[in-house]
N, C-alpha and C positions, 0 to 999 in steps of 0.2 A: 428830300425837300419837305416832305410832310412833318416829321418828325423834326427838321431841323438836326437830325445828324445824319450821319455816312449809313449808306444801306449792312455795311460792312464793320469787323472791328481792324482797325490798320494798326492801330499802336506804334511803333516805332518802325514798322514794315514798309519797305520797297510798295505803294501802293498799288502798283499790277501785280504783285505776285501776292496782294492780299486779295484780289479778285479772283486768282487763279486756285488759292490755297486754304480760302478759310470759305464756310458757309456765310449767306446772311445772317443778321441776326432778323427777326421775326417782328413785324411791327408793333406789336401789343407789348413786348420785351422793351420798347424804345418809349412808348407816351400809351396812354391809358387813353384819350380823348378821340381816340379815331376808334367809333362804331367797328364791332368784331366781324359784320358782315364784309366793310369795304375794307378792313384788315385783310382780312381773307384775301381776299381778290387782289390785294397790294403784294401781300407775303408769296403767293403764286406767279405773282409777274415778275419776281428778282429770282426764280428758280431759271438756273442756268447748267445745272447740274444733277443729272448726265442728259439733260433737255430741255430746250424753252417749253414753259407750260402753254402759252399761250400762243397760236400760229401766226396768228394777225392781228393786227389795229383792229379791225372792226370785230373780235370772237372779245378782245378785253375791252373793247366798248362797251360791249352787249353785258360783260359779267360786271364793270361798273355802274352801267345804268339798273342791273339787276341787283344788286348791293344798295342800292339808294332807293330806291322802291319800294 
């Protein structure tokens, strides 16, 4: 939604099994205009593989409001 595209590339693909089977692609990779600090802390929170980075709403609150800061 930042970017205004898919966090993913789907291409012609089954769109869950482009969830399941390709990496994101990397915010910075999609639009130049989103600050590399709150990049960061974007491209960490679509990490679903082989672990959510983030535990909680309130640990990616705290690394958003630390990115903006």
């Amino acid at each position: 939604m930042v970017t205004g595209y898919s966090p993913r590339n789907l291409q012609a693909q089954d769109p869950f099994l482009a969830v399941l089977q390709n990496d994101v692609v990397p915010v910075g990779d999609r639009t130049s205009a989103i600050p590399q600090p709150l990049a960061t802390v974007i491209d960490r929170a679509l990490i679903d593989n082989p672990d959510i980075y983030y535990k909680s709403a309130a640990v990616f609150k705290q690394a958003l409001l630390n990115s903006i800061s």
